[in-house]
N, C-alpha and C positions, 0 to 999 in steps of 0.2 A: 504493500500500500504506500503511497504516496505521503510524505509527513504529514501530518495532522488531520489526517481524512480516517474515519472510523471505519474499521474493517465491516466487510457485507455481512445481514444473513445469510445463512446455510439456502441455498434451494431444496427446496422438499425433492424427495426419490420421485422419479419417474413412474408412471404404471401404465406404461405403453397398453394401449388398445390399436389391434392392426384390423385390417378391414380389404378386404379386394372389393374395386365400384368401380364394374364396365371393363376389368381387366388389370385395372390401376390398382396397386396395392399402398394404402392411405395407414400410415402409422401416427397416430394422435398420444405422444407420453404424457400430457398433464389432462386424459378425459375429464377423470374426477375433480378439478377444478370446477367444472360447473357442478357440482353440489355446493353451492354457497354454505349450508347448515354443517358442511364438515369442519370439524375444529380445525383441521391442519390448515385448510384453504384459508379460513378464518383470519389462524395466526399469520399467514402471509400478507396476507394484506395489510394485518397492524402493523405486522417487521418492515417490511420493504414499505412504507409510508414513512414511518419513524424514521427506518437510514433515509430517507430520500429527504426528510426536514433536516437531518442531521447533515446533510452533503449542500444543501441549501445554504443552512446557519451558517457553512465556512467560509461560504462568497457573500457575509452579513455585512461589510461597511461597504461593498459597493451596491449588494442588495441594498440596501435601506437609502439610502440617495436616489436608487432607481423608483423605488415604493413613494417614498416622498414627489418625486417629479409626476408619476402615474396619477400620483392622487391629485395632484393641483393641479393637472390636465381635467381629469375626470369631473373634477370640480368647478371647474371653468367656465361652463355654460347649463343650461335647462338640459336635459333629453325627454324630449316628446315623442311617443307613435301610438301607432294604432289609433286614428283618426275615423272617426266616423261624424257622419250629419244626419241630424234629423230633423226635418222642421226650422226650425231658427234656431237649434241648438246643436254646439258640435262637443261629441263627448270625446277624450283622447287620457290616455296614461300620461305622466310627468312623470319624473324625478327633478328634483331641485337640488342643487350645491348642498353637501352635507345632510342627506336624505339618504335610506339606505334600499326602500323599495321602491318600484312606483307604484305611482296611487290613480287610480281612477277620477277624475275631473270632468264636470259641465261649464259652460259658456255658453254664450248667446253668438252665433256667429256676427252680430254686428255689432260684438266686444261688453264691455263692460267686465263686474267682477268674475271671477271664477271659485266654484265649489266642490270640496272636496268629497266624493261619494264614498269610495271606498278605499278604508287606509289598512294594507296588510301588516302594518309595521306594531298595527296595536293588537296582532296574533301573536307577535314572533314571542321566544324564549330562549333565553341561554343559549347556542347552539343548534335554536332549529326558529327556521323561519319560511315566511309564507310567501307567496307568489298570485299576482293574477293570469291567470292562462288565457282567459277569454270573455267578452262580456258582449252582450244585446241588449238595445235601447229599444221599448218597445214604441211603435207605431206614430204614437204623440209624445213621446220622449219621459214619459212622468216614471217608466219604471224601467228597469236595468236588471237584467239577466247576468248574473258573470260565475265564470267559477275559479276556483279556488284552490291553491294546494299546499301542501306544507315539504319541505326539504327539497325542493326539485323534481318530487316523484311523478309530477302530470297527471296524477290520480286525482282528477278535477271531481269537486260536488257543488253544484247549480246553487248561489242562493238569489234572493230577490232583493234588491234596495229600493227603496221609495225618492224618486230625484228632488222633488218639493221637502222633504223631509230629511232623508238620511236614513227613514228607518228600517229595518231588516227583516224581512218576513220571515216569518217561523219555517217555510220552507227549505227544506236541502235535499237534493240530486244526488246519490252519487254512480261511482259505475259511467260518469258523463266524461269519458277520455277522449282528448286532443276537439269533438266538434261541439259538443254541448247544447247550447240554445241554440236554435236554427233559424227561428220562423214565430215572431209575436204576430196575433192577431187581433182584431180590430177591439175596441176597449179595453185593452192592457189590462187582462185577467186573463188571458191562456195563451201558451206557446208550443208550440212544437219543439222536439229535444231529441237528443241521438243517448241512447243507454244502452248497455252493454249486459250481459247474464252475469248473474252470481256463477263463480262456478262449484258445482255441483262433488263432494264427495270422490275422491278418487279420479277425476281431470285433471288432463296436465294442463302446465301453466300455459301453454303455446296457445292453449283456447282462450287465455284471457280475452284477449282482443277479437273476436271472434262474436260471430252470430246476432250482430249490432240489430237495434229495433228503432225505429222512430216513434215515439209517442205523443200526446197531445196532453200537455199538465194543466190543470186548471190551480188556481193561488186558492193556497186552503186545502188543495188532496193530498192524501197520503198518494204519494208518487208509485209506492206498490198498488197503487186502485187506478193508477195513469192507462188511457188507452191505447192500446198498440192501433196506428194508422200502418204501416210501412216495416217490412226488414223480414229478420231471417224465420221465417214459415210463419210468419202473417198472413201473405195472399197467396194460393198458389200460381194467380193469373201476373203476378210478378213475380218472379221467381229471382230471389238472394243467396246469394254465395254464404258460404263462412265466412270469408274476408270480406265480402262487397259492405260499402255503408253507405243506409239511403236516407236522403239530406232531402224532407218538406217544407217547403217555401208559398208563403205567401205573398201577394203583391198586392200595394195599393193600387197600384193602374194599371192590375187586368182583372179576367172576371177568372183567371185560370188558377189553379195550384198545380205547382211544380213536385215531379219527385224528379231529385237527379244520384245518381247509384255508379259509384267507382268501386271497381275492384281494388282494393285496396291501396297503394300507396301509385296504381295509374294513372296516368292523366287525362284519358280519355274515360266518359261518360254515359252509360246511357241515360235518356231524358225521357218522361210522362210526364201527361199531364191530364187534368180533370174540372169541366169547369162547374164551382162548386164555390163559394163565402167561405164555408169552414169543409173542413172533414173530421169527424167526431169517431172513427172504426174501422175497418177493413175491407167493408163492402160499398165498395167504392170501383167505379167503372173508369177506367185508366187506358188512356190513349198514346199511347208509345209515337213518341217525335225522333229518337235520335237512338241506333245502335252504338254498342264501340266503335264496330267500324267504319261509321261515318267521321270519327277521328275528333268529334266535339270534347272540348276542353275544358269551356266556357256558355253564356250566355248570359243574357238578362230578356222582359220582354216589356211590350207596353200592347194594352189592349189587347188584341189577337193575333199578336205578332209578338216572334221568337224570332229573335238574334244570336246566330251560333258562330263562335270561334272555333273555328275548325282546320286543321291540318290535313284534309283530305285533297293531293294533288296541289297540297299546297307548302310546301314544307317551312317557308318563313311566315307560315297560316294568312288567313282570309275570313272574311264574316258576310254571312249569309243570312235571311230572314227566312221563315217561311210562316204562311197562317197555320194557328193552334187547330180553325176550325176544320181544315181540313190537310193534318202536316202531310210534307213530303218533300223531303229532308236533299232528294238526291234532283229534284226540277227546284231547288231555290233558288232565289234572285239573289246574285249578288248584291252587297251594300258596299263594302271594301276589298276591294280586289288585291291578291299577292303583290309583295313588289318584294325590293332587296331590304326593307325593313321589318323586320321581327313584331307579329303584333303581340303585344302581351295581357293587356284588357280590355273589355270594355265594359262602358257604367252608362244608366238613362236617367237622364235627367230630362225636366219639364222643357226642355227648350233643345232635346235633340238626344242623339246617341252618341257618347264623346269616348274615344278612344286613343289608350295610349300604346304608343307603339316605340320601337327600340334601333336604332342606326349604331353599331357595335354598343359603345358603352353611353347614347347620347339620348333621352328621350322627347318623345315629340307626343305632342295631342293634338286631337284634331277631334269636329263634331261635326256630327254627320244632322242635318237638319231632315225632319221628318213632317211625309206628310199625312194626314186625317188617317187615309189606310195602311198605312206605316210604311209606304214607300219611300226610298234617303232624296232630298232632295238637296241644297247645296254642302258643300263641306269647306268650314274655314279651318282654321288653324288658328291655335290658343299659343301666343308668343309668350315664353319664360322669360324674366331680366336677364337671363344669360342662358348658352350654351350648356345644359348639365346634365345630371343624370335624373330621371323623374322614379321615384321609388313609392307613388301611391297614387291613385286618382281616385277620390272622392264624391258619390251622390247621392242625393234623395232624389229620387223619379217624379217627387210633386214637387221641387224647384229647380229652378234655370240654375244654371253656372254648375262649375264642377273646382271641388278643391284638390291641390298638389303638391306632393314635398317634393324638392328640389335641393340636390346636391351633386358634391362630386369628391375627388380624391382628397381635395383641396380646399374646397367649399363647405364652411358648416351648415346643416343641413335648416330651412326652413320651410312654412307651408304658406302656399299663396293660393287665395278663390279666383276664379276668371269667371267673374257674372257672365248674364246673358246677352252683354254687350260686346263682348271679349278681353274686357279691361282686366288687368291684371293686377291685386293688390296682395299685401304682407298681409297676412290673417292675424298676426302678433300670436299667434299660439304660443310662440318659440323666440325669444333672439339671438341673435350669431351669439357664438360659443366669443369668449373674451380669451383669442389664443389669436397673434398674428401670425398667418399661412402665408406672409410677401415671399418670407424666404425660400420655400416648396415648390419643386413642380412637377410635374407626372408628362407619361409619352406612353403613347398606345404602337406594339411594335407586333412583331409576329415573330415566332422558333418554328423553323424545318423540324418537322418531326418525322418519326424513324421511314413512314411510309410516304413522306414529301411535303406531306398535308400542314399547310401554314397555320399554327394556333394563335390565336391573343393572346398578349401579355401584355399587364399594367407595368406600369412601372415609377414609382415612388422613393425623390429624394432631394435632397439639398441643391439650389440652382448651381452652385459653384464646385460641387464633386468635379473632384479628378480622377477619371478612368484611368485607375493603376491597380484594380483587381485587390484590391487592402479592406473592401470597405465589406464588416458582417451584413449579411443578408437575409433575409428571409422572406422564402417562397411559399405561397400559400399557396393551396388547389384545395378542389372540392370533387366536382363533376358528376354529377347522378340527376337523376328524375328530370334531366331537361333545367335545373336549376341556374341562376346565374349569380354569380357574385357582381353586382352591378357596382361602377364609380360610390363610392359612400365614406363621409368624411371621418375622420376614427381620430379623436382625441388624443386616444392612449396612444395609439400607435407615432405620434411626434413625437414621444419620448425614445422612440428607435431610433427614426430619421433624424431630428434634429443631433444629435453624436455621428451622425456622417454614415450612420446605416440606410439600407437600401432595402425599401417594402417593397415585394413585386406579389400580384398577384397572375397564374395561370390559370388559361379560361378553356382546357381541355373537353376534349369530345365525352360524350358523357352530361356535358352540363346544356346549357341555351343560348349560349351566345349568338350563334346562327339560325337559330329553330331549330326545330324537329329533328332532320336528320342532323343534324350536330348531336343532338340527344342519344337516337339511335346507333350511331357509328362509337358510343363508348357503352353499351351497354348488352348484359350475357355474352354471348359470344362474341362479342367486340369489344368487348371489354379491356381487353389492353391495351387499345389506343389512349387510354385516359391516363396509368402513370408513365408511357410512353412520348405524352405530347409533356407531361410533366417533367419528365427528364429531358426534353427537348431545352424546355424554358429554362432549365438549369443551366443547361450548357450553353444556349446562350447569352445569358447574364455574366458567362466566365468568359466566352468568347468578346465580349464586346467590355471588357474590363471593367465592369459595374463590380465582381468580384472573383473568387478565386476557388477552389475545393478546400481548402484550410478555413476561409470563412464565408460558406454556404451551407444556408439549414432550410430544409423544407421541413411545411406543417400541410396536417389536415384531419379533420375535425368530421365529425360524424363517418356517413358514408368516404369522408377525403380520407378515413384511415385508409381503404385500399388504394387509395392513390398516393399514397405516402408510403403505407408499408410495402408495396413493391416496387417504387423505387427505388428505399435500401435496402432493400432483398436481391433488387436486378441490379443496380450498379451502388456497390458502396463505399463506393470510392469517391464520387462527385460530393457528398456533403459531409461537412464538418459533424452534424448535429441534426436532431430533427424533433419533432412532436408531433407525437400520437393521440390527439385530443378526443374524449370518447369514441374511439376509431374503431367501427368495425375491421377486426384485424384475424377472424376465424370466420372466413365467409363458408367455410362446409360445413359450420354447425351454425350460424346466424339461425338457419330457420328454425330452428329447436328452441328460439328462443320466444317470448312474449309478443316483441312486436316483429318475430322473425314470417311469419303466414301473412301478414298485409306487403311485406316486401320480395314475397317470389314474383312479381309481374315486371320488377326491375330487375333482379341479379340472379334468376331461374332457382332451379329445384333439386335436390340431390336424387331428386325421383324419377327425373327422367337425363340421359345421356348426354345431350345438348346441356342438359342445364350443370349437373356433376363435373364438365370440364371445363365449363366457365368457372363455377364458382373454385376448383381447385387451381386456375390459373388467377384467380383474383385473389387467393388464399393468402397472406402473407407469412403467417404461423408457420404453414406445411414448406414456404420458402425459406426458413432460418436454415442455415447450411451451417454447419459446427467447424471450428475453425477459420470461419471470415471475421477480416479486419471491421465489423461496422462501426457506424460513428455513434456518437453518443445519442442515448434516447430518452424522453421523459415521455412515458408516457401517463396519460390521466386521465381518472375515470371519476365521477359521482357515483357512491354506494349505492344510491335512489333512483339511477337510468333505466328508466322502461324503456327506451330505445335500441341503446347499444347493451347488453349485459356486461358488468365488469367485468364475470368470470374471463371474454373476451381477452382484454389489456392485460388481464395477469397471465393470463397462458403464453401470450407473447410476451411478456415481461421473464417469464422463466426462461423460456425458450432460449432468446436474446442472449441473458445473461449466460446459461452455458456455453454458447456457441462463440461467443464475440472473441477475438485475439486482439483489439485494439488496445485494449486498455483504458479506453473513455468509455463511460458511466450508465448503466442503464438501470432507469429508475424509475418506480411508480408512484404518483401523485395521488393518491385518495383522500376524496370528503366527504363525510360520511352526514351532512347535511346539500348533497348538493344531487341533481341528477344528471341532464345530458347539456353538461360544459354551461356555458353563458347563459344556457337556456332555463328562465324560470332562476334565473344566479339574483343574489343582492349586490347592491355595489361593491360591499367590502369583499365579497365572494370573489365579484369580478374583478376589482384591485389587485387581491391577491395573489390571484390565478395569474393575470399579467404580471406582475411581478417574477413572478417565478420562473414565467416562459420566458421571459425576456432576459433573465439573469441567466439562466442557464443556457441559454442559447448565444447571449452576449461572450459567454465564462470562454465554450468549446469554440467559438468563432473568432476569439483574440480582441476583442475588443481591451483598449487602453486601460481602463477602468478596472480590468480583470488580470492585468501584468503581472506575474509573480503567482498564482495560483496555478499549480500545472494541471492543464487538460488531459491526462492520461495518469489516471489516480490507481490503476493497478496493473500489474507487468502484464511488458506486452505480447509475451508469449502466450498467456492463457489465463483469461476472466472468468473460470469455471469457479464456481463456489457453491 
């Protein structure tokens, strides 16, 4: 060991489970790791936390100057989202300077005081604290649906606030995971809701999520006497999957109710509809608008008119109407036709159909003016104060104009309404973050990737950097579900850049940069394009002297663990360093997990052949090779993740640790109040979490700050322990 660096725990003995699947013989040595209730696994997780604070604590006085700058960044301005309108009221999350959750907030969109509805901060305790997951303003704005969770877990329970009052109705939801409230309807006394089964005696946990029901609550019922309208063997003349979840919508300006039903984490749709004021049961005549394969994404409607976002023939999509009264889906009229722009929403409002659409990382709106029989009639364009990236479009269907946030790499993030005139004003939700960004600037470039294919990459840093390949870096990627990491301005992150670090973000196949098939071309069997274009962006950040393999660290974060962990798996030599942030990083056992059954429709199934050699080429676990040089790793999990299971991180975490000859540090981060990363995090959560990623990645990539601490804390012949 390295002076002053506390020797590791023991890794637990191996209990190799082998397996042949399709010919391939699959040896897993930590299975038993996913028994979370075994003591040994237990104690692993304590040990390897404890050394991973204790490896921390040694980089403490440059850590704590890093913690202190993070914070007064963080602090520096409001964070506002989750914006909605309703009426003359727009409700939105805060946090304020020195705040540690955010809290639910009303206003009058044409300003005045603002009111606190719901404050998480007066649940928290010692150790464990609450979160809002998601909330609905019903119809005339007087009540508010949200739910609620406590540690990170996303094990939402529905309660009701009174907006005139503050007061909390005796109701609670729970079983209401990731969609909740759906659909208020008229007199703000019942909604429609998405609930989940208890499970039953002897089920495994992978049913959690499973067999979703949509129901109808009325204020004052016991939620076990709630009606099933919709879901898994309610109708048989709609017929629901285990995974599918069907999502009942009401609309003030049409006479229709909506069911829309994803198969689980798909992006594609099918659509019904019924035209009916309420639906109170199950016997209910339901007129099918939209298969999957019609490729609908999206929609909203007005009157007897349906407007679908669809990628059918269309891969950067296109929107289409067609009438409810009598749909047909594949003779619709165009409304917006494809072009090279990416469309990403759209919203109705009383004065048109406004949609926002995407030019690599740059957004644009446009309203499509309608007429009596919902034909588009002229289309203007809603001009932004600048240039930037649009990350929300805002409506109520019974008012003109539409509201939008506006930001960029560099730009702190605010939201502006564009009435019905097209005038563009500050809504004041939010003001610019009190951080000068003159000295920043970002460059949108492209990396040759292995099969030619040019990817995006951001790129984030000081205007007077000298390209001499010195400066730490860090590469983010994601890429799944069609997703995009759009321009968005990150406070914290200027405590990297401003010390002469270089943010870059890669915008690989897998994710939306392009549309659809940008989506397509990194996903199941194509799946390697995505830490492929990842190592692209690597090497050209070293190629173009931004920096070097001594100080280059890629991260990625949810699904971006397999684009992370097989990049140090395939080449691990290119990075200094990396993070593993709730990273699915066992994708042959993901599905055996809780939220592993809504996610076969992205990353296949070990059930069928096609899917078993995707997911073992995405596997990064089954790629740890014993005896490679890798670079250093944090990886970090929430004990409370319904998403990604931690047993995941620790099995690569063992793994790692026996195999690595480098000598730099592979380490697990656990919070045992937190669940998937930022998600559902308090500030201090997320303070400290950057902290830590940024210390450790500062430590292995050379930064100045860390001179004197050696990066390679045990001999480099063999990290076995």
């Amino acid at each position: 060991m390295a002076p002053g660096f506390p020797a590791p725990p023991p890794i637990p003995p191996e209990r190799a489970v082998a397996e042949t699947m399709y010919g391939t013989s699959v040896t897993d040595p930590y299975r038993y790791f996913e028994n979370m209730d075994d003591p040994v696994v237990q104690k692993f997780f304590h040990d390897q936390n404890a050394y991973t604070r204790a490896i921390l604590e040694r980089l403490d006085g440059a850590r704590d100057q890093l913690f202190k700058r993070i914070a007064q960044l963080d602090n520096a301005g409001v964070q506002v989202g989750s914006v909605s309108r309703v009426g003359p009221y727009y409700f939105y999350e805060k946090l304020k300077p020195g705040e540690n959750s955010l809290k639910l907030y009303v206003r009058r969109v044409d300003g005045g005081d603002e009111r606190i509805l719901v404050n998480p901060e007066a649940l928290a305790k010692p150790g464990q604290h609450y979160s809002i997951n998601y909330y609905l303003p019903s119809l005339d704005g007087s009540k508010v649906a949200y739910g609620i969770s406590e540690g990170g877990s996303e094990a939402e329970v529905i309660h009701i606030v009174d907006t005139a009052t503050g007061q909390i109705h005796p109701d609670a939801i729970d079983r209401a995971y990731y969609i909740g409230a759906t659909s208020w309807l008229p007199g703000s006394n019942e909604f429609y809701y998405v609930r989940f089964p208890k499970l039953r005696p002897g089920e495994p946990l992978t049913d959690k999520e499973t067999r979703a029901v949509s129901y109808l609550h009325v204020l004052g019922r016991d939620p076990d006497q709630d009606v099933a309208v919709l879901g898994y063997g309610v109708d048989p003349n709609v017929p629901i999957g285990m995974t599918d979840f069907p999502v009942v919508t009401y609309s003030p300006v049409s006479p229709y109710i909506v069911a829309s039903i994803s198969n689980g984490v798909k992006n594609e749709r099918r659509i019904y509809v019924t035209r009916a004021a309420r639906i109170d049961g199950s016997n209910v005549t339901w007129t099918k608008v939209a298969d999957e394969s019609d490729d609908v994404t999206g929609y909203d409607l007005r009157g007897s008119t349906m407007y679908l976002l669809t990628h059918k023939d269309a891969p950067a999509y296109k929107i289409v109407a067609t009438s409810l009264d009598a749909p047909d889906v594949a003779g619709a009229r165009t409304v917006v036709p494809a072009s090279k722009n990416v469309i990403v929403d759209l919203e109705m409002a009383a004065d048109g159909l406004y949609v926002l659409s995407r030019e690599g990382g740059f957004g644009r709106i446009t309203r499509v003016a309608l007429s009596d029989d919902g034909a588009p009639n002229a289309t203007t364009e809603v001009v932004p104060p600048y240039r930037g990236s649009i990350n929300t479009i805002v409506t109520d269907p019974r008012e003109a104009g539409v509201t939008f946030g506006l930001t960029g790499w560099t730009h702190s993030l605010l939201y502006y309404l564009a009435n019905g005139t097209g005038a563009v004003a500050n809504t004041h939700l939010k003001p610019l973050a009190n951080i000068d960004t003159a000295p920043y600037t970002s460059s949108e470039v492209a990396a040759r990737s292995a099969d030619g294919t040019m990817v995006p990459l951001s790129i984030i840093y000081k205007k007077n950097l000298v390209h001499d390949g010195s400066h730490p870096t860090d590469l983010e990627g994601y890429g799944a579900y069609g997703i995009t990491l759009a321009p968005a301005f990150s406070a914290i992150n200027l405590a990297w850049v401003e010390r002469g670090g270089v943010f870059a973000v890669c915008h690989p196949r897998g994710g939306g940069w392009y549309g659809e098939a940008w989506h397509r071309a990194g996903m199941i069997a194509t799946k390697p394009h995505t830490w492929q274009d990842f190592i692209a962006c690597g090497r050209y950040l070293i190629d173009h002297r931004y920096t070097s393999p001594a100080h280059l660290a890629g991260e990625g974060t949810s699904a971006g663990g397999i684009t992370i962990g097989r990049a140090i798996t395939s080449e691990p030599s290119l990075f200094a360093a990396a993070l593993d942030v709730v990273g699915v990083s066992n994708a042959l056992r993901s599905e055996f997990t809780p939220n592993g059954p809504p996610n076969i429709p992205e990353f296949g199934s070990v059930k069928t052949e096609t899917g078993f050699r995707a997911l073992y080429a995405m596997d990064a676990y089954q790629h740890v090779v014993p005896g490679t040089a890798y670079p250093a790793v944090m990886l970090i999990t929430g004990y409370n993740d319904p998403r990604v299971s931690s047993w995941e991180l620790a099995k690569m975490t063992a793994r790692l640790a026996r195999a690595t000859t480098s000598g730099r540090p592979i380490l697990l981060r656990v919070d045992y109040d937190a669940g998937h990363g930022f998600m559902a995090a308090s500030r201090q959560q997320s303070e400290q979490l950057a902290t830590d990623e940024f210390a450790f990645l500062l430590w292995q990539c050379g930064d100045p700050a860390f001179a004197g601490i050696p990066t390679r804390i045990y001999p480099r012949q063999s990290a076995k322990r």
